[in-house]
N, C-alpha and C positions, 0 to 999 in steps of 0.2 A: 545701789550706786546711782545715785542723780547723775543725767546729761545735759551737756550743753553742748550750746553749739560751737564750732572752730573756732566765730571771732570772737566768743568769749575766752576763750582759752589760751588762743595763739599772745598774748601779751603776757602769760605768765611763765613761758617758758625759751630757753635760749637753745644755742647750737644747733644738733644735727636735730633733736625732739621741733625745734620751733621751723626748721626749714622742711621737713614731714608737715608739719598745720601749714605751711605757708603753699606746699604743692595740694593739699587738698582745697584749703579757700580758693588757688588759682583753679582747679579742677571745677571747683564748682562754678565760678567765675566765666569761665568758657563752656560750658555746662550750658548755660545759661545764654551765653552770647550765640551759641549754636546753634538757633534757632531764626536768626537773620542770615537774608537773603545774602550770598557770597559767602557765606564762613564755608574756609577750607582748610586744610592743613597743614597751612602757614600759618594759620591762628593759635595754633598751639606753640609757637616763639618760648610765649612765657612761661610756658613749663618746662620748653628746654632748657633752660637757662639753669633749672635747678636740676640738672641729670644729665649726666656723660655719655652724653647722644652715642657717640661711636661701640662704646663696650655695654651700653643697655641692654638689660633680658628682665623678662616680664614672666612669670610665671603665674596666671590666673586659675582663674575656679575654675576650671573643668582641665586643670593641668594645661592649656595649651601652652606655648612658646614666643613670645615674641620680640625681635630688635625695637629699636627705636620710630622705625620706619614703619615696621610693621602696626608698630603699638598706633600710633598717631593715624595710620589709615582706620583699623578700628574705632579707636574714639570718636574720629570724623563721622565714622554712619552711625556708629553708635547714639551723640551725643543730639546729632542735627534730626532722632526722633525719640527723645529720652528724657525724662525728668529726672532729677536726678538732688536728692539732700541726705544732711545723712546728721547726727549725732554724736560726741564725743562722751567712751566710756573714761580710757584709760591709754597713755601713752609710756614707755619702762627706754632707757634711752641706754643703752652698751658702749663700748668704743667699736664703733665702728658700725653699728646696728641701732633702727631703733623699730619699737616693734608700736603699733596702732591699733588699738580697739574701738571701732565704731560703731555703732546700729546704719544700717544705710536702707533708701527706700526710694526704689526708681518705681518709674511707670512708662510701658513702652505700648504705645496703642492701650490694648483692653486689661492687657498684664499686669500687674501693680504686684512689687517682693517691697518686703521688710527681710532685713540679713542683719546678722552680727557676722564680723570682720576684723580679721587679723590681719594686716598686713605689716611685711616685714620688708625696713628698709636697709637695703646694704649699701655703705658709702667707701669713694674713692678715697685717695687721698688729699686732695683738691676741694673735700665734700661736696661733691658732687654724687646723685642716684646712680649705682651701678645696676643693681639689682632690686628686684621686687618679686618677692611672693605672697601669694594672697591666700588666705584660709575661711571659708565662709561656714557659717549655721545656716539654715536654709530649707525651706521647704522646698519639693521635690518640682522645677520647674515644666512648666506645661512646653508641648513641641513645639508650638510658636515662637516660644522666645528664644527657644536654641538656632532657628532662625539666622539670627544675627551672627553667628559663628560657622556658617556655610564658608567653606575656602582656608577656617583659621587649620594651623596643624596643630594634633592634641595628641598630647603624650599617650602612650599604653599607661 
Protein backbone atom coordinates (compact mmCIF):
# COMPACT_ATOMS: atom_id res chain seq x y z
CA UNK A 1 0.00 0.00 0.00
CA UNK A 2 1.61 3.35 -1.35
CA UNK A 3 1.35 6.63 0.96
CA UNK A 4 0.59 10.01 0.56
CA UNK A 5 0.39 12.68 2.19
CA UNK A 6 -3.32 14.47 3.49
CA UNK A 7 -3.21 17.24 0.95
CA UNK A 8 -2.89 14.76 -1.47
CA UNK A 9 -5.66 13.05 -0.50
CA UNK A 10 -8.05 15.31 1.26
CA UNK A 11 -9.58 16.51 -2.36
CA UNK A 12 -10.64 13.07 -3.12
CA UNK A 13 -12.91 12.49 -0.54
CA UNK A 14 -16.20 14.13 1.02
CA UNK A 15 -18.24 14.14 4.32
CA UNK A 16 -17.31 13.01 7.58
CA UNK A 17 -13.90 10.91 5.70
CA UNK A 18 -12.74 14.47 4.26
CA UNK A 19 -13.56 16.63 7.61
CA UNK A 20 -11.11 13.72 9.53
CA UNK A 21 -8.14 14.81 6.60
CA UNK A 22 -9.33 18.42 7.13
CA UNK A 23 -8.71 17.93 11.30
CA UNK A 24 -5.44 16.19 10.60
CA UNK A 25 -3.86 18.94 7.93
CA UNK A 26 -5.18 21.54 10.64
CA UNK A 27 -3.36 19.33 13.23
CA UNK A 28 -0.49 19.67 11.43
CA UNK A 29 -0.97 23.07 10.43
CA UNK A 30 -0.80 24.21 14.15
CA UNK A 31 1.80 21.60 14.67
CA UNK A 32 3.80 23.53 12.97
CA UNK A 33 2.71 27.26 14.00
CA UNK A 34 3.50 25.89 17.60
CA UNK A 35 6.72 26.76 17.50
CA UNK A 36 6.32 30.70 17.56
CA UNK A 37 6.67 32.78 20.12
CA UNK A 38 2.95 33.36 21.80
CA UNK A 39 1.15 30.18 20.48
CA UNK A 40 -1.19 29.16 23.21
CA UNK A 41 -4.29 27.52 23.42
CA UNK A 42 -6.50 29.85 21.81
CA UNK A 43 -4.52 28.70 18.60
CA UNK A 44 -6.13 25.64 18.43
CA UNK A 45 -9.72 27.77 17.42
CA UNK A 46 -9.37 25.82 14.24
CA UNK A 47 -9.75 22.60 15.38
CA UNK A 48 -12.43 23.37 17.31
CA UNK A 49 -14.45 24.33 14.99
CA UNK A 50 -14.54 20.82 13.73
CA UNK A 51 -15.45 19.00 17.32
CA UNK A 52 -18.05 19.43 19.80
CA UNK A 53 -16.02 21.09 22.39
CA UNK A 54 -18.59 20.50 25.19
CA UNK A 55 -19.28 16.48 24.77
CA UNK A 56 -15.30 15.78 23.41
CA UNK A 57 -13.32 12.65 24.92
CA UNK A 58 -10.18 11.78 23.64
CA UNK A 59 -9.05 8.34 24.41
CA UNK A 60 -5.25 7.96 23.46
CA UNK A 61 -2.31 5.61 23.38
CA UNK A 62 -1.61 4.73 26.61
CA UNK A 63 -5.61 4.82 27.31
CA UNK A 64 -5.56 8.16 28.98
CA UNK A 65 -8.87 10.32 29.00
CA UNK A 66 -9.37 13.61 27.96
CA UNK A 67 -12.18 16.58 27.50
CA UNK A 68 -11.73 19.09 25.19
CA UNK A 69 -10.04 21.37 27.61
CA UNK A 70 -7.87 18.88 28.79
CA UNK A 71 -6.98 17.75 25.09
CA UNK A 72 -5.98 21.40 23.90
CA UNK A 73 -3.69 21.92 27.15
CA UNK A 74 -1.89 18.80 26.14
CA UNK A 75 -1.30 19.59 22.45
CA UNK A 76 -0.18 22.93 23.71
CA UNK A 77 3.03 21.41 25.45
CA UNK A 78 3.00 18.86 23.34
CA UNK A 79 3.13 20.54 19.96
CA UNK A 80 5.34 23.97 21.17
CA UNK A 81 8.39 20.98 21.59
CA UNK A 82 7.33 18.41 18.86
CA UNK A 83 7.59 17.73 15.24
CA UNK A 84 5.25 16.23 14.05
CA UNK A 85 4.04 14.43 10.06
CA UNK A 86 2.56 11.69 9.35
CA UNK A 87 1.35 9.61 6.05
CA UNK A 88 -1.81 8.48 4.62
CA UNK A 89 -2.51 4.65 4.57
CA UNK A 90 -6.25 4.24 4.43
CA UNK A 91 -9.43 5.98 5.51
CA UNK A 92 -13.14 3.30 5.72
CA UNK A 93 -16.00 6.00 6.37
CA UNK A 94 -19.35 4.39 8.55
CA UNK A 95 -22.52 6.48 9.38
CA UNK A 96 -21.46 8.02 11.94
CA UNK A 97 -17.64 6.75 12.36
CA UNK A 98 -14.95 7.04 10.31
CA UNK A 99 -11.83 5.11 11.11
CA UNK A 100 -7.96 6.63 10.00
CA UNK A 101 -4.77 4.72 9.16
CA UNK A 102 -1.79 6.74 9.21
CA UNK A 103 2.09 5.93 9.54
CA UNK A 104 2.95 9.12 11.99
CA UNK A 105 6.56 10.22 12.98
CA UNK A 106 7.29 12.90 15.58
CA UNK A 107 10.53 13.90 17.32
CA UNK A 108 10.44 15.33 20.75
CA UNK A 109 14.08 16.43 21.81
CA UNK A 110 16.47 13.30 21.19
CA UNK A 111 13.19 10.85 20.60
CA UNK A 112 12.25 10.31 17.21
CA UNK A 113 8.81 7.24 16.83
CA UNK A 114 7.50 6.14 13.42
CA UNK A 115 3.68 4.58 14.63
CA UNK A 116 0.96 3.14 12.53
CA UNK A 117 -2.34 4.55 13.80
CA UNK A 118 -5.84 3.97 13.82
CA UNK A 119 -7.87 6.46 14.83
CA UNK A 120 -11.34 6.39 15.20
CA UNK A 121 -13.58 9.26 14.68
CA UNK A 122 -17.09 9.44 16.28
CA UNK A 123 -19.56 12.20 15.08
CA UNK A 124 -22.39 14.23 16.44
CA UNK A 125 -25.20 14.88 14.71
CA UNK A 126 -24.22 18.23 13.69
CA UNK A 127 -20.99 16.36 12.36
CA UNK A 128 -19.18 17.59 14.59
CA UNK A 129 -15.98 15.26 16.56
CA UNK A 130 -17.47 13.74 19.54
CA UNK A 131 -15.16 11.10 20.20
CA UNK A 132 -11.69 9.91 19.43
CA UNK A 133 -9.84 6.73 19.99
CA UNK A 134 -6.54 6.08 19.14
CA UNK A 135 -4.91 2.66 18.32
CA UNK A 136 -1.01 2.65 17.81
CA UNK A 137 1.79 -0.11 16.41
CA UNK A 138 4.71 1.11 18.17
CA UNK A 139 7.79 0.35 19.56
CA UNK A 140 8.20 0.31 23.15
CA UNK A 141 8.83 4.08 24.09
CA UNK A 142 11.84 5.17 26.24
CA UNK A 143 11.00 7.03 29.88
CA UNK A 144 11.72 10.40 28.55
CA UNK A 145 9.08 10.63 26.32
CA UNK A 146 6.42 9.30 28.83
CA UNK A 147 7.53 12.59 30.25
CA UNK A 148 5.13 14.54 28.52
CA UNK A 149 2.09 12.59 30.21
CA UNK A 150 3.10 13.58 33.92
CA UNK A 151 -0.40 14.93 35.55
CA UNK A 152 -2.51 13.27 32.35
CA UNK A 153 -5.07 10.52 34.07
CA UNK A 154 -4.60 6.91 32.51
CA UNK A 155 -7.16 4.26 32.46
CA UNK A 156 -6.36 0.86 34.40
Amino acid sequence: MGMRELSEVVGEHTGLSRKVLEYGLTTKHLVDRAKNPGFSAADWAPLAELVAVEEFERVGNFKEVMNWAEYVEFLTGWATSAEWECSFKRITERPGLVFLELEERSEVGDYKSVVNSVSVYEFDEAGKIRHIDVYLQMALPENDMLKSYEGVRISE
